[in-house]
N, C-alpha and C positions, 0 to 999 in steps of 0.2 A: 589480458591487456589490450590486443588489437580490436575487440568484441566491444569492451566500453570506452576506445578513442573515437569507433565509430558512430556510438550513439552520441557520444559529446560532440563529434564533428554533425553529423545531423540535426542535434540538436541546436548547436550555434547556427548555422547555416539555414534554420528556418526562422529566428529570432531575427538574424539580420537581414532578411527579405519580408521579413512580416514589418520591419519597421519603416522604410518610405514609404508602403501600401497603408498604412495605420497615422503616418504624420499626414499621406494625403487626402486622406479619407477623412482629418477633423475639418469640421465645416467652421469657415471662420469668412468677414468680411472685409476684406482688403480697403483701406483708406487711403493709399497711397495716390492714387489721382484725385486732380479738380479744383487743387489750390492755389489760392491768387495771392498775394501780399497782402498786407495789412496796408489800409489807407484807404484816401477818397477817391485817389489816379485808379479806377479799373487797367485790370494786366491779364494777360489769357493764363484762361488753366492751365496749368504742368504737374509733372509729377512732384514727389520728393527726391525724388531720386538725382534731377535735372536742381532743382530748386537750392539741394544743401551745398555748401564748399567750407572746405577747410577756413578755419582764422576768418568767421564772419558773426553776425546776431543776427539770427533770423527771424521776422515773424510774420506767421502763415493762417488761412480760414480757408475754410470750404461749411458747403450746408452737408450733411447727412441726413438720409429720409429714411427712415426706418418701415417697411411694410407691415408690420407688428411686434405687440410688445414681448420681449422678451420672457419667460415665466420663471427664471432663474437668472441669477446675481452672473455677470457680465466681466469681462478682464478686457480692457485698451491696454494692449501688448508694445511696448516703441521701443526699438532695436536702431538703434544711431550712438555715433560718437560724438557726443551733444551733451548739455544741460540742458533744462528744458523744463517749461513750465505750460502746464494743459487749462484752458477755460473750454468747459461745457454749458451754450446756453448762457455765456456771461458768467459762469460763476466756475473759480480755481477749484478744481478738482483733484491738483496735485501736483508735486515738483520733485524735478531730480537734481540731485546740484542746486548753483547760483549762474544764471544765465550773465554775463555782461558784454562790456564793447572792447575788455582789454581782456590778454591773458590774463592780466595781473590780480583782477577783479573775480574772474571765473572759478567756482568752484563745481571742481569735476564729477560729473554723473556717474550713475553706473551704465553699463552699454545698454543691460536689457531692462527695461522698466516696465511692473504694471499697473494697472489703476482698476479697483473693483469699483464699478457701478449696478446699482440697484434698477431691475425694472421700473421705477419711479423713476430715474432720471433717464432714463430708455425708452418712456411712451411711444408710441405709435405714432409719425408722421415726423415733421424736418426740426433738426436739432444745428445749431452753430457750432461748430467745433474749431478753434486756435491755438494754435503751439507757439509758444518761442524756445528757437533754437539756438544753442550758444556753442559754437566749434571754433572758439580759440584755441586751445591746444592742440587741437588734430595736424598730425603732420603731413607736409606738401604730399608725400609720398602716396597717402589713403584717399585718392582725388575723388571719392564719394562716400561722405562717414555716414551714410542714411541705410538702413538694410529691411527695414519691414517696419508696416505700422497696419495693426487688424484689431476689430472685433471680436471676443472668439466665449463661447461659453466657458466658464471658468473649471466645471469637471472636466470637459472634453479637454481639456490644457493642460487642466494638472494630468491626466491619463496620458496623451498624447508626449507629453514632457518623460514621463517616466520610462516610457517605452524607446522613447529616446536617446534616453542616457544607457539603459538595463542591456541592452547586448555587447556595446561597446564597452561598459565596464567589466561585465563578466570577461569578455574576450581580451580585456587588458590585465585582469587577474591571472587567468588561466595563460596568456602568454609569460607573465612576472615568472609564475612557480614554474612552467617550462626552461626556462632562462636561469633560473636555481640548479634545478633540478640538470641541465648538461654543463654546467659550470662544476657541479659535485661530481658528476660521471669525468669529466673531463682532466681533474683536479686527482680523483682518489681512483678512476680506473683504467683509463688509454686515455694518452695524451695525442689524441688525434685534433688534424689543422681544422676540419671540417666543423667538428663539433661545439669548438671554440667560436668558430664565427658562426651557427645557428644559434648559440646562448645567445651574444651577440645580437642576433637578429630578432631573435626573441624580444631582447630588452628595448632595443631600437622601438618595436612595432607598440610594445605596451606604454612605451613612455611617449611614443608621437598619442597615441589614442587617449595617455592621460592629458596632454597639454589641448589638447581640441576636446574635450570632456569638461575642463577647468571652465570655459564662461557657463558653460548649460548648468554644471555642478553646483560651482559657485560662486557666479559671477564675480566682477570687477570693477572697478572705477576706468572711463574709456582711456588715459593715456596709456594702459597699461596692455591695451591691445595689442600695439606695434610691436613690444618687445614679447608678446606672445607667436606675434605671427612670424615675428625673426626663427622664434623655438622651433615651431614646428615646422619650418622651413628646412633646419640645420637637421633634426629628426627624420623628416621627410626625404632630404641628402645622404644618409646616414643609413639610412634602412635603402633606398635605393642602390647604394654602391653595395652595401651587404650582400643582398638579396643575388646576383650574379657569381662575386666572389665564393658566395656561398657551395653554389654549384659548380664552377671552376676548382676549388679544392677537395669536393668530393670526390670531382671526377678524373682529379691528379693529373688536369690535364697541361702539357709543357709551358716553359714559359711563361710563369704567373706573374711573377712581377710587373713584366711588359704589360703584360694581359692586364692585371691591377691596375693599371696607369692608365690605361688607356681607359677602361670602363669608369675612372673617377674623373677623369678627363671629360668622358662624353655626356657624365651625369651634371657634372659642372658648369658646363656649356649651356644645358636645360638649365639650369637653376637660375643663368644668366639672362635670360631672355626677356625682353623687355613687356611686361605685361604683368599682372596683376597677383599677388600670392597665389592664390589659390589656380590659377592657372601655370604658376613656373612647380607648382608641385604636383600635379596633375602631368608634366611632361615630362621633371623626375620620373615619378614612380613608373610612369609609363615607358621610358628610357629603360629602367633597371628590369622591369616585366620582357620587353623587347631584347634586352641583353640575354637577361634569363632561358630565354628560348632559344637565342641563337647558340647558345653554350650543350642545351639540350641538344639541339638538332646536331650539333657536331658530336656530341657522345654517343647519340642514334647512331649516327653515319660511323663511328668507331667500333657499333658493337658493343658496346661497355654492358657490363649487368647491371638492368634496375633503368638503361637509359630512356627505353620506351615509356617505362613509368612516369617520368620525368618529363619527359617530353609532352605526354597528356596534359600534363597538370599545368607547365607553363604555358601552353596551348590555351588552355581554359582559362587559365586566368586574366592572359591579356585579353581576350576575349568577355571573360565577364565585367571586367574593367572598362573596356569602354562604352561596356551597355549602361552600367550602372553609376558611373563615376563623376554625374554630377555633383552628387554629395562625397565632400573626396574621404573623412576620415569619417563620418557616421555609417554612410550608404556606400559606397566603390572600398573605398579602402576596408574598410572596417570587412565586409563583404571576400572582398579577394585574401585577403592575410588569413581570414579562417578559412577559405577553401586552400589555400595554401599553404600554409605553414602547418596547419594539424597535420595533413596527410605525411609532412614531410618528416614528424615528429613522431609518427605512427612508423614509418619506414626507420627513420634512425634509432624506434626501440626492437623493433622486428632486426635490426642487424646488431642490435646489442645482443637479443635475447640468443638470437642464431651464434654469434661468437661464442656467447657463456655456453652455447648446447655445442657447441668445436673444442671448445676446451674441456670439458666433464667426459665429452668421447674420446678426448685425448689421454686424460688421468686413467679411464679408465682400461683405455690400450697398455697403456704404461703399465696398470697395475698387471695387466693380465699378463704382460711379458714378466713382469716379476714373478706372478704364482709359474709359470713356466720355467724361470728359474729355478724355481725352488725345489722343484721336480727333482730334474737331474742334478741339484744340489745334492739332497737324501739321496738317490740314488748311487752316485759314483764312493759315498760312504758307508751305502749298505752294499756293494758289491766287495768293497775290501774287509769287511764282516766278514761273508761269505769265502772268502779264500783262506782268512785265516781260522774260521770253525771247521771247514774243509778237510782241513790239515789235523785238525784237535779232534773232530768227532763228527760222522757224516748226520748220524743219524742229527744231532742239533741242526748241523748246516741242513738238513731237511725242512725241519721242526721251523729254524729261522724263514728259509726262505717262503715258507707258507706266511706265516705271519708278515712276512714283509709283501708277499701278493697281496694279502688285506689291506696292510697298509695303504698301499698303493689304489686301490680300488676307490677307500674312502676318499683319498688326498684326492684321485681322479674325481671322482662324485660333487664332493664338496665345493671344487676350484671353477665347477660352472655356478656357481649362486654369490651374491654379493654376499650374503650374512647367511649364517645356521645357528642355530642352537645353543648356547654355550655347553648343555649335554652332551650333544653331535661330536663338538671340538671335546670333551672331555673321553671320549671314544677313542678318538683319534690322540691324543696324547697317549693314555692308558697304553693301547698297542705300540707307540711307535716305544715305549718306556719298558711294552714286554721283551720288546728288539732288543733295547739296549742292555736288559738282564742279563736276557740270554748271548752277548758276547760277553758281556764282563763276568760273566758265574756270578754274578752278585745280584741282590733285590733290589731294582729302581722302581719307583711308585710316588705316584702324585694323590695327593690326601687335601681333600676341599673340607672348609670350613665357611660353611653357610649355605645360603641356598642357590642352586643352578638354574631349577625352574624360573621363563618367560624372562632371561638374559639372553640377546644376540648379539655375537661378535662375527667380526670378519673372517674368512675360512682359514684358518692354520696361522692363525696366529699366537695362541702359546705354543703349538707344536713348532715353530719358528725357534720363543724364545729359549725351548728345553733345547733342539738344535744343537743353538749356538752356546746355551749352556755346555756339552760334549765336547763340541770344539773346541772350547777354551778352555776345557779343566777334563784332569784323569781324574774320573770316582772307582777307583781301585777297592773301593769296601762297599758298591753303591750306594746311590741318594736318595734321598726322601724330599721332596718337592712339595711345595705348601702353599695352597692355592684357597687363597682369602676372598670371600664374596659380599660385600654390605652394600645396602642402601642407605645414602645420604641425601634428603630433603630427594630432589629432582635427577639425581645422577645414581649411577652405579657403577662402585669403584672394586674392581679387580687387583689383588695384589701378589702376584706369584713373586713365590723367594726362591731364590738358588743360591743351594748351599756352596761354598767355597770349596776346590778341591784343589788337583796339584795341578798348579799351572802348566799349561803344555805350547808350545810358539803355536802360531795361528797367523797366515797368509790370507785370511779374509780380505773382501772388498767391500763390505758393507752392506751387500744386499739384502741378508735377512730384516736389519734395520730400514733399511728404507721402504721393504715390503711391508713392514708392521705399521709403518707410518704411512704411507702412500693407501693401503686398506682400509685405517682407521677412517681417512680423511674422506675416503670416496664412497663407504657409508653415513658417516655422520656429517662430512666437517666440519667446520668450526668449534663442535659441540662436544666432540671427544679429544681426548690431552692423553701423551705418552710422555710419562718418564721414569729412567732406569738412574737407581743410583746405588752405590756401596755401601755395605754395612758389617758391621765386624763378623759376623756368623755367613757374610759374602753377597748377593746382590737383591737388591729389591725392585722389581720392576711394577710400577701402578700405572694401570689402565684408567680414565674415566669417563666411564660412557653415561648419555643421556638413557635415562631410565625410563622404561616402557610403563605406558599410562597404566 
C-alpha cells in the first residue's frame, strides 16, 4: 500500500508541474493591445483590459500584421463576460450571444469562445480585426469582464486544453474516492475526530477543483460566472479552515473549540478583504497553509509522534504555494493538495495498517495466554488421576504418568505453531483418550470418518473439546467419540459428536470455549464458524474451516 501511494503521489506531482510548463510553452499571439474605438474621432491605443466595463456596448478595431501564413486551420480564442460579435477584414466571422445597448435586449454569451480560421483568411501581411462587446449583465462587482483574446494553432489548443484539465481532474477523482474511502473507515471501523474531518478535506479539495474545472470542462453562459466564483470562494473557505482543524485534532491538542474559532475567524477575515476573487482565495488558503504550520511547529515543540513529519510537509507546502500559486486551483492549488494531502493519506493508512498489526498482536497474546491456560488446566486434572491410581494400582499410575509426559510434550510442541495437522491434533486426542481409559478402566477412543489428510486446525483444539466433554459428563462404561471430515464446495467441515453421559456439576469459566474461538479466529478469521449444539444421543460440535487449495 505505502509502495503504490507513492508512485501515485509521484505520479500526480509530475502531471501538475508538467502542466504550467506545457500551457506556457503553447505558442500563441496575444491581441489584447492597440485598440481604438470604432469611428472617425481617432482615440489612443489601450488594451481590452482598460477598454471593457461592466453594463456597456462596446465596439473596438485594431490592424493585425501577420509575418506569415499560417499552414494549419487557426482558433481566435475570446475569454470575456460579453456577447460579442467578430468581423475579420469586414466580413462576420462569428457571434456569441446577441450584443445590445439594454440588458433587456442581450442575449448572453458563453465566457470562452472560439472561431476557426483557415489559412486563407490568415494570409500573410495586415488584416482589420473588430469586436463588439456587450456587457450588460455583468455585475458591478467583476470591474473587468475581459480576461484573454489570442491567436493560437488549433492542435496546440486542443493539446494544451487537455493537459489542462487531465491532472486536475484525476486529482479531484482520486481525492472523491479518498473522502469515500475514510468516511467507510470512520463509519464501520474507529470513530476517530481526525479522520472525519480529512474525509472532509478530501471532499472540500475535489469539489473546489470540480467547480474551477466546470468553465474549462464545460463552459457556460457569462452571468453564471459570479455565482460560480461565490462557489469556489465558499469551497476555498471550507477547505481552508479544514486544512488546520485537521491537524489540531490529530494532534489532540487542548482547547479545540477556542482554537476552532479562532482559525475560522482568521480565515474569514481573509475572505473579507477587499480585492478581487481570486486574490481573497489565494490569502484563504494561504491563511489555513500558515495555520497549518504553526499547529505543526507546536506538536514539534511538544514532541508528539509523527510531528516532525508534519511539520515538513506544511513547511513545504506554504512554500511551494507561494512559488506557484499564480494559478490558484489549476497550478498552486491543484499542485500543493497533492503534495499534501496524499502523504497525509499515506500516513493515516500506515496508522490504520499499524493499529490492525496492535490488534492481531494482541488476539494473539490473548490466544497464547489461553493455550497457557489450558496447560495447567489438563494438568491440575491429570495430577488428581494420579492420586487416585496411586491408591488403586502403582504400576497403572506409572504406566499413566508416562503417557501423560507424552501428552505433555506434544501439547508443549504443538502450542508454539498457529496450525498443525489435523493428523498432529488426532495424536494428541488419541493419547490424551489413552489417559482417560486408563483412569476410568474403560475403552475411550475417537474413530474418524473421512479423510484427515491436508486439513489444518488450531493446536488442541478437539483435544479442548473431548476435555470439556470429561468435565461435564461421567463415562463410567467409556465413550466412543466420532469425528466426521467432509469437503463442501470451498470449506471443510469437522463434526465431533460427544456422546451423552452422567451429568457431573462443573465450576468452569469458560475458557476452553473461548480458546476454541479466539484460535479459530486467529488462524482463519472471518472464514472459520464454531458451533456446538444438542442432540438426543448428546452433543454436536461443527467446525467450518476454509478448505486448503
Amino acid at each position: 500500500m505505502p509502495t503504490l501511494l507513492r508512485y501515485l503521489l509521484r505520479y500526480c506531482l509530475a502531471c501538475c508541474m508538467a502542466l504550467p510548463c506545457f500551457a506556457m510553452g503553447m505558442d500563441k499571439l496575444s491581441l489584447d493591445e492597440g485598440w481604438r474605438t470604432c469611428g472617425n474621432t481617432p482615440s489612443a491605443p489601450a488594451s481590452l483590459q482598460q477598454l471593457l466595463r461592466p453594463g456597456r456596448l462596446l465596439c473596438v478595431e485594431r490592424e493585425v500584421a501577420l509575418a506569415a501564413t499560417p499552414s494549419s486551420t487557426q482558433l481566435l480564442v475570446l475569454s470575456a463576460l460579453a456577447s460579442s460579435e467578430l468581423w475579420l477584414d469586414g466580413v462576420l466571422i462569428g457571434s456569441n450571444g446577441q450584443p445590445a445597448r439594454q440588458a433587456s435586449g442581450e442575449g448572453a454569451g458563453d465566457i470562452d469562445f472560439a472561431i476557426h480560421l483557415t489559412p486563407q483568411q490568415l494570409a500573410m501581411g495586415k488584416h482589420h480585426l473588430r469586436l463588439l462587446l456587450s456587457t450588460q449583465q455583468v455585475s458591478a462587482q467583476l470591474t473587468s469582464p475581459f480576461y484573454a483574446l489570442y491567436l493560437v494553432d488549433r492542435q496546440d489548443y486542443r493539446a494544451a486544453l487537455a493537459w489542462y484539465r487531465l491532472p486536475p481532474l484525476l486529482l479531484a477523482g482520486a481525492l472523491g474516492a479518498a473522502a469515500l474511502l475514510f468516511l467507510a473507515l470512520t463509519a464501520l471501523y474507529q470513530r476517530q475526530r481526525h479522520w472525519a474531518v480529512f474525509a472532509a478535506l478530501c471532499l472540500a479539495a475535489s469539489l473546489l477543483l470540480v467547480a474551477e474545472l466546470w468553465r474549462s470542462f464545460a463552459g457556460y453562459a457569462y452571468p453564471w460566472h459570479l455565482p460560480r466564483l461565490y462557489a469556489v470562494s465558499a469551497l476555498t473557505w471550507l477547505f481552508s479552515a479544514l486544512l488546520p482543524l485537521y491537524f489540531y485534532t490529530a494532534w489532540r491538542l487542548p482547547r479545540w473549540p477556542l482554537a476552532a474559532a479562532v482559525l475560522l475567524t482568521g480565515i474569514a477575515l481573509a475572505g473579507a478583504l477587499p480585492t478581487h476573487f481570486d486574490a481573497r482565495c489565494w490569502w484563504m488558503f494561504l491563511t489555513g497553509l500558515a495555520a497549518s504550520l504553526a499547529l505543526n511547529l507546536g506538536a514539534l515543540w511538544r514532541r508528539l509522534p509523527g510531528s516532525r513529519g508534519g511539520a515538513l510537509i506544511a513547511l513545504a507546502s506554504c512554500a511551494l504555494f507561494l512559488l506557484t500559486g499564480s494559478q490558484f486551483a489549476e497550478g498552486g492549488f491543484a499542485l500543493v493538495v497533492c503534495f499534501l494531502l496524499l502523504p497525509l493519506c499515506a500516513q493515516l493508512l500506515a496508522q490504520l495498517l499499524g493499529e490492525r498489526s496492535k490488534a492481531a498482536r494482541a488476539q494473539q497474546l490473548e490466544n497464547q495466554l489461553l493455550r497457557k491456560s489450558m496447560q495447567p488446566h489438563f494438568l491440575m486434572n491429570s495430577l488428581s488421576l494420579i492420586s487416585e491410581l496411586n491408591a488403586q494400582s502403582p504400576q497403572a499410575a506409572e504406566t499413566f504418568i508416562e503417557a501423560l509426559g507424552a501428552e505433555l510434550r506434544m501439547l508443549n510442541e504443538f502450542a508454539q505453531q498457529p496450525s498443525i495437522a489435523l493428523t498432529q491434533e488426532l495424536a494428541l486426542c488419541e493419547n490424551y483418550l489413552s489417559i482417560m481409559g486408563t483412569r476410568l478402566q474403560q475403552p475411550c477412543r475417537l474413530q474418524l470418518d473421512g479423510e484427515a489428510a491436508g486439513v489444518t486446525v488450531p493446536p488442541a483444539i478437539l483435544l479442548t473439546a473431548l476435555e470439556n466433554a470429561f468435565s461435564h459428563n461421567r463415562y463410567r462404561h467409556g465413550a466412543l467419540f466420532i469425528l466426521r471430515s467432509a469437503r463442501l464446495a470451498q470449506t471443510q467441515v469437522l463434526t465431533l459428536v460427544l456422546p451423552e453421559g452422567e451429568a457431573r456439576p462443573h465450576a468452569g469459566s469458560g475458557v476452553g470455549e473461548q480458546y476454541i474461538r479466539a484460535s479459530l479466529h486467529a488462524v482463519f478469521g472471518d472464514a472459520a464458524n464454531y458451533t456446538c449444539a444438542q442432540h438426543p444421543a448428546g452433543w454436536r460440535l461443527i467446525f467450518t474451516l476454509p478448505a486448503a487449495p
